[in-house]
C-alpha positions as CSV (number, residue, x, y, z in Angstrom):
1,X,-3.6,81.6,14.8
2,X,-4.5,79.8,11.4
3,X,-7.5,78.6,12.6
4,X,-8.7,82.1,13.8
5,X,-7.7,82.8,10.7
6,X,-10.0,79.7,8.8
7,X,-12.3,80.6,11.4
8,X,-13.1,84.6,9.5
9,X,-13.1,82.9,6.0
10,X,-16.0,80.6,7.6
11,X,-17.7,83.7,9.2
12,X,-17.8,85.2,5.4
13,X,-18.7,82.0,3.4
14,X,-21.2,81.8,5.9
15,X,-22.4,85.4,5.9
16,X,-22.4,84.9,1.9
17,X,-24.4,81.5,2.0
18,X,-27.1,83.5,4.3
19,X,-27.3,86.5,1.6
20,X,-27.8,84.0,-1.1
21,X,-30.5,82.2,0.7
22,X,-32.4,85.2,1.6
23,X,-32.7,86.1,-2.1
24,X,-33.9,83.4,-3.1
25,X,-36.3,83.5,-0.3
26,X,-37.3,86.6,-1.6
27,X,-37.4,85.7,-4.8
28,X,-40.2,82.5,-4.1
29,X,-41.8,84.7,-1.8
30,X,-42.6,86.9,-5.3
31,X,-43.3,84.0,-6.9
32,X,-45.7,82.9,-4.4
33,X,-47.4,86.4,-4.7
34,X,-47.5,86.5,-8.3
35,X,-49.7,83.2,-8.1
36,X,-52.0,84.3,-5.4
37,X,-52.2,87.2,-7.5
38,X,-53.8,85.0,-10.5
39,X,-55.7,82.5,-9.0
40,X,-57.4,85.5,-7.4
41,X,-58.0,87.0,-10.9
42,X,-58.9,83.5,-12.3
43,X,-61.6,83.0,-9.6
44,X,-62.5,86.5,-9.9
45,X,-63.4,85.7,-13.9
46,X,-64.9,82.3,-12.9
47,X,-67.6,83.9,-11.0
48,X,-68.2,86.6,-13.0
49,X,-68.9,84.1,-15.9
50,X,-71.0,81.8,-13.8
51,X,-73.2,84.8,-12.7
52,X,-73.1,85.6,-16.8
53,X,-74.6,82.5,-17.3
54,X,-77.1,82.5,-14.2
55,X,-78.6,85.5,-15.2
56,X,-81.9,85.6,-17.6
57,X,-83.1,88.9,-19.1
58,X,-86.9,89.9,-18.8
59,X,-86.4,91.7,-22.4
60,X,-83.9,92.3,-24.9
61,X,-83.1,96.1,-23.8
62,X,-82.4,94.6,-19.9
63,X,-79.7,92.0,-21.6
64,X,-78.1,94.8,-23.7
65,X,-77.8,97.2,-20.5
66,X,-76.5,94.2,-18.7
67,X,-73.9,93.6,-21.0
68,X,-73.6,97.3,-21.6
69,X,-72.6,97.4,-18.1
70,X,-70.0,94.4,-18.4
71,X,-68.6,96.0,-21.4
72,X,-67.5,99.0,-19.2
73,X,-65.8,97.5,-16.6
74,X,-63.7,94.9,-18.4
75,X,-62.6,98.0,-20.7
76,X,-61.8,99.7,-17.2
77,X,-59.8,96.6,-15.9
78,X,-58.3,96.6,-19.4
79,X,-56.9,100.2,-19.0
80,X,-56.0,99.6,-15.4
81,X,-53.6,97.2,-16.6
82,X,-52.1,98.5,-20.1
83,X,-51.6,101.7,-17.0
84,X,-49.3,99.2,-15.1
85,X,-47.3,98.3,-18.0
């Protein structure tokens, strides 16, 4: 009888052992997102600057369009996440 007894403490140290391992399964699994997440971003911003520095201009007016145009989507990336926040 005891050890039927012993027996359903194990059963809920176990069950209790399993919940805290699946949180903090969960937890490095959001972890492990939040870094793909910014080495995405960081390669995302390594080749944008590499095609920044690739990239020649025929005329002053073509350079300041270029960069007009780079101007607007980092202020849109900028607002995307301040909108996040």
């Amino acid at each position: 009888m005891e050890s039927k007894l012993l027996g359903g403490t194990d059963l809920l140290d176990h069950t209790k052992q399993q919940e805290v391992e699946l949180a903090n399964r969960r937890r490095e699994l959001a972890e492990q997102k939040k870094r793909e997440r910014e080495i995405l971003q960081q390669l995302e911003r390594q080749e944008d600057d590499t095609a920044e520095i690739h990239q020649t201009y025929s005329s002053l007016q073509q350079e300041v369009e270029a960069k007009t145009r780079k101007l607007r989507k980092l202020h849109l990336k900028l607002q995307k996440v301040l909108k996040l926040k």
